[in-house]
C-alpha positions as CSV (number, residue, x, y, z in Angstrom):
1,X,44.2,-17.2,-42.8
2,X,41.1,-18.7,-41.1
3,X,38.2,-17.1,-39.8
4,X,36.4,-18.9,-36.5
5,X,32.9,-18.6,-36.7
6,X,30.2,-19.7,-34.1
7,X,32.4,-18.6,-31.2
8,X,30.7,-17.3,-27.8
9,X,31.1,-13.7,-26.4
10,X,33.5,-13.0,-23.8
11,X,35.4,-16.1,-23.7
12,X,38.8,-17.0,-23.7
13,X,39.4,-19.6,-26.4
14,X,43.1,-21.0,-27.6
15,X,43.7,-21.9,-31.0
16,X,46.9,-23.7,-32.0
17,X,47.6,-25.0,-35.8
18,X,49.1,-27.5,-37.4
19,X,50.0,-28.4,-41.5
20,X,49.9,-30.8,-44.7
21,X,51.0,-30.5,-47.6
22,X,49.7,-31.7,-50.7
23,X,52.7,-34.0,-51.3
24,X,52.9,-35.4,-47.9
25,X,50.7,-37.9,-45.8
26,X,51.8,-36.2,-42.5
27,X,50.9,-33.7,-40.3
28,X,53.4,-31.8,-38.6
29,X,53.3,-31.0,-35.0
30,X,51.0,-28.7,-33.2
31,X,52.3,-25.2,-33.3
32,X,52.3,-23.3,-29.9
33,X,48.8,-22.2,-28.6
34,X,47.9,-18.4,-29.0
35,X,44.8,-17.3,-26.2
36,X,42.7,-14.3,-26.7
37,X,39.1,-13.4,-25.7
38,X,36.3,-12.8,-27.4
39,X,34.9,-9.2,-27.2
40,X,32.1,-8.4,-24.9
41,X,28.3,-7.9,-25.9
42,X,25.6,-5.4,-23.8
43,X,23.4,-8.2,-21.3
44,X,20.3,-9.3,-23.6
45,X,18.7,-10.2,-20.5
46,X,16.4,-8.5,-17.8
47,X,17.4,-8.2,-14.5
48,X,14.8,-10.1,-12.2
49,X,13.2,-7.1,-9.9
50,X,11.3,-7.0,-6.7
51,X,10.6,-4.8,-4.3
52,X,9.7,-4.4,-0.3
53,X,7.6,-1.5,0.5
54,X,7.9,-0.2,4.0
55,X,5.4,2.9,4.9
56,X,6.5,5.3,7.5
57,X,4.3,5.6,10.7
58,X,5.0,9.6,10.9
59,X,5.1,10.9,7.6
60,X,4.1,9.8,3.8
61,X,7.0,9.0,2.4
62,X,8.2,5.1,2.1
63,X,11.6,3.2,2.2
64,X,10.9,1.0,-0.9
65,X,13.9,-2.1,-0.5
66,X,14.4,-2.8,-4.2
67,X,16.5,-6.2,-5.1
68,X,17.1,-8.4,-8.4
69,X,18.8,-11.3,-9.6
70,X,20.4,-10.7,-12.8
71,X,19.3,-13.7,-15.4
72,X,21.6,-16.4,-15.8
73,X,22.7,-16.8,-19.7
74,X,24.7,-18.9,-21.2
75,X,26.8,-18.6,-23.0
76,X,27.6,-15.5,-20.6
77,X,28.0,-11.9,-22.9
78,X,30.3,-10.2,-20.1
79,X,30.9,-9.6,-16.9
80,X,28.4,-7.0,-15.3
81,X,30.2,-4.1,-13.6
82,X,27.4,-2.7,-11.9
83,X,23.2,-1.9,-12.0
84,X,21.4,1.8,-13.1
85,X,18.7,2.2,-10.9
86,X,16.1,5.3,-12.5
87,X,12.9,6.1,-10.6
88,X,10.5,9.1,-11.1
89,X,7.0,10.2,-10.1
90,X,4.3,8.6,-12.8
91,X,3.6,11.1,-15.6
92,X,6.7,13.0,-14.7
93,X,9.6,11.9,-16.1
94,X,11.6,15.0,-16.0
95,X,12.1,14.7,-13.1
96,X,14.0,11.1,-13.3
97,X,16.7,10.0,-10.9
98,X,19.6,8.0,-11.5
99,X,21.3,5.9,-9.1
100,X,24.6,3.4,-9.1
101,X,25.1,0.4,-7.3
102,X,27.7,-3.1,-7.8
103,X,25.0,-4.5,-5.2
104,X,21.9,-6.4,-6.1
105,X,20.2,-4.5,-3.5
106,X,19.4,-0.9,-2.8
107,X,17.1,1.1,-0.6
108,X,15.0,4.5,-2.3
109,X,12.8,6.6,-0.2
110,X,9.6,8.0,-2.5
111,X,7.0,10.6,-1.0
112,X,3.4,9.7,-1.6
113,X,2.9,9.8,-5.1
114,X,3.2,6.6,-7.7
115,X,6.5,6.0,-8.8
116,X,8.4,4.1,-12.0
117,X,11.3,2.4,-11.3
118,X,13.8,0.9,-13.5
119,X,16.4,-1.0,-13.1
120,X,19.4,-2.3,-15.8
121,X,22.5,-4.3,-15.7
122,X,25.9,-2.9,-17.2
123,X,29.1,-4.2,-18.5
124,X,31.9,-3.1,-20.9
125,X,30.0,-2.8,-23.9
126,X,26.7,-1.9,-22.9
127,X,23.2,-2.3,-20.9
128,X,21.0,-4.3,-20.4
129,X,17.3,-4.1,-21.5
130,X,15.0,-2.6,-18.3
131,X,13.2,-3.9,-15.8
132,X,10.3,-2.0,-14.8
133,X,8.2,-2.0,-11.5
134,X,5.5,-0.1,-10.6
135,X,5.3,1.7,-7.0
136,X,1.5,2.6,-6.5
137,X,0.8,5.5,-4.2
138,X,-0.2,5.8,-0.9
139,X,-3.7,6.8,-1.5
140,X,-4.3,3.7,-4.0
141,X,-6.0,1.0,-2.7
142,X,-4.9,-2.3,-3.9
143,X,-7.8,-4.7,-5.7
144,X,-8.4,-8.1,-3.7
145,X,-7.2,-9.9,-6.9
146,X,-6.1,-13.0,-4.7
147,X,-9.1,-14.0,-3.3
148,X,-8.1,-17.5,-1.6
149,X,-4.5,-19.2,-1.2
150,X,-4.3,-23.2,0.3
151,X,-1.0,-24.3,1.0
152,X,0.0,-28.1,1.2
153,X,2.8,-30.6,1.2
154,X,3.9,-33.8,-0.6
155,X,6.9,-36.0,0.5
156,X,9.5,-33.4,-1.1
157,X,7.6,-30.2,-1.6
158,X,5.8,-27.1,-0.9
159,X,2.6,-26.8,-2.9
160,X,0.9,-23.0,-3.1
161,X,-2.3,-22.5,-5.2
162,X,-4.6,-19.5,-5.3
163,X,-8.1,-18.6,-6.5
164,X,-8.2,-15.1,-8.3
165,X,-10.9,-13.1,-9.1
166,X,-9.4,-11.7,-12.2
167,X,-8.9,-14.9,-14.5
168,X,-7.2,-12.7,-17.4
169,X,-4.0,-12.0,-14.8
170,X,-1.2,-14.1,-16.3
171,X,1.6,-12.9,-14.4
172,X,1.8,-13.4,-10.4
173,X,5.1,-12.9,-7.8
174,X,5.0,-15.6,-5.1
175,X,7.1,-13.7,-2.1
176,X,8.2,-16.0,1.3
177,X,10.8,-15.6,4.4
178,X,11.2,-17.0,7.4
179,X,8.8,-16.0,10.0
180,X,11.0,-14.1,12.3
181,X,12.9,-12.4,9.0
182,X,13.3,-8.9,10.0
183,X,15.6,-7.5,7.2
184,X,13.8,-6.6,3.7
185,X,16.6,-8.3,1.9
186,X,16.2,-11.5,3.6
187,X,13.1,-12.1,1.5
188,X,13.0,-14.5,-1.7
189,X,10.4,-14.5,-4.8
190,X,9.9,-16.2,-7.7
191,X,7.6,-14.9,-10.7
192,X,5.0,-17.3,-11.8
193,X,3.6,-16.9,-15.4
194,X,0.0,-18.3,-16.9
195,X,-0.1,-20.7,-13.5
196,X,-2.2,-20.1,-10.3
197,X,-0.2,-23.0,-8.8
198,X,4.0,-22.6,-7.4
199,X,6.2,-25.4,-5.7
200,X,9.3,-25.7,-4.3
201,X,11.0,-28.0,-2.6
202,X,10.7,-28.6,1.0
203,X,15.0,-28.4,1.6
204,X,14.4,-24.4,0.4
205,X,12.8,-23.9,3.8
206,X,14.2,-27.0,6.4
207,X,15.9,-24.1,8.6
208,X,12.5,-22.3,9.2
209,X,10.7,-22.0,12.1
210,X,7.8,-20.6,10.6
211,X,7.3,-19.5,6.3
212,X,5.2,-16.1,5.2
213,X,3.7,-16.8,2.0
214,X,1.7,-14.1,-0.2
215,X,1.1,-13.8,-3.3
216,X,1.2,-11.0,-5.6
């Protein structure tokens, strides 16, 4: 027997043998192949969550339009069957939520008050570890952290740099959509880490009449 070491999760692999023998100086022929998968592993990755807050004009609650990409490993540890989506008021967990969706997308409506929200990815043999946002409540008001942006262009990009007045931020989410984008989910983001500076190239936005930038 023969153990096969090094092998990546959930993939298919086929295996065929063949023999010598200590008196010959031949091999013989293949033998047939023999498939079989590897077992799956739980997603060591995050998810990659943002969120769309939209207040209401006649009462205090918010739709808040949640959406993720889940991270792209390789080599892959299974196929994700779906995304746990938990959400409470701050400092009061018993009263947690849970929600199910096979969509990267999903809409929550939260009263006034702050909210945690977390978000995992699923497959056959486990989850994966959470993502966590922050919802801040109504009454907050949010610090001027950005204090300038400048936008510019080279021959094949988009340059966006910022001026904050908290130099000890590290991480910032740099959100955009097309001018006239009326649907939450029609919104893109990138996370930018220990950088006040983001690009992207120019062909990301050729259809667009018009881009919304902000920073975050």
């Amino acid at each position: 027997s023969c153990n096969l070491t090094g092998l990546w999760d959930s993939t298919e692999y086929s295996v065929a043998i063949r023999c010598i023998n200590n008196e010959s100086e031949f091999w013989s022929g293949w033998s047939g192949e023999k498939n079989e998968s590897t077992e799956e592993k739980a997603p060591s990755g995050k998810v990659d969550l943002w969120r769309v807050i939209e207040s209401s004009h006649s009462s205090r609650n918010r739709s808040v339009h949640l959406m993720w990409k889940p991270l792209k490993s390789f080599p892959p540890s299974g196929r994700i069957l779906g995304y746990k989506i938990q959400y409470f008021p701050e400092n009061k967990s018993a009263r947690k939520r849970t929600n199910n969706s096979t969509e990267k997308k999903i809409t929550l409506l939260l009263n006034e008050e702050a909210h945690i929200i977390s978000v995992t990815a699923y497959n056959s043999a486990g989850e994966s570890p959470e993502a966590i946002l922050r919802i801040p409540s109504t009454d907050e008001k949010s610090s001027q952290v950005i204090k300038a942006v400048i936008t510019s262009t080279t021959n094949e990009e988009v340059v966006v740099q910022w001026i904050t007045s908290e130099p000890e931020t590290t991480t910032y989410v740099v959100e955009w959509y097309e001018e006239l984008e009326m649907d939450p989910f029609g919104r893109s983001w990138q996370y930018v880490s220990n950088s006040t500076e983001w690009k992207n190239n120019k062909s990301t936005f050729i259809s667009y009449s018009g881009i919304c930038i902000y920073i975050y």
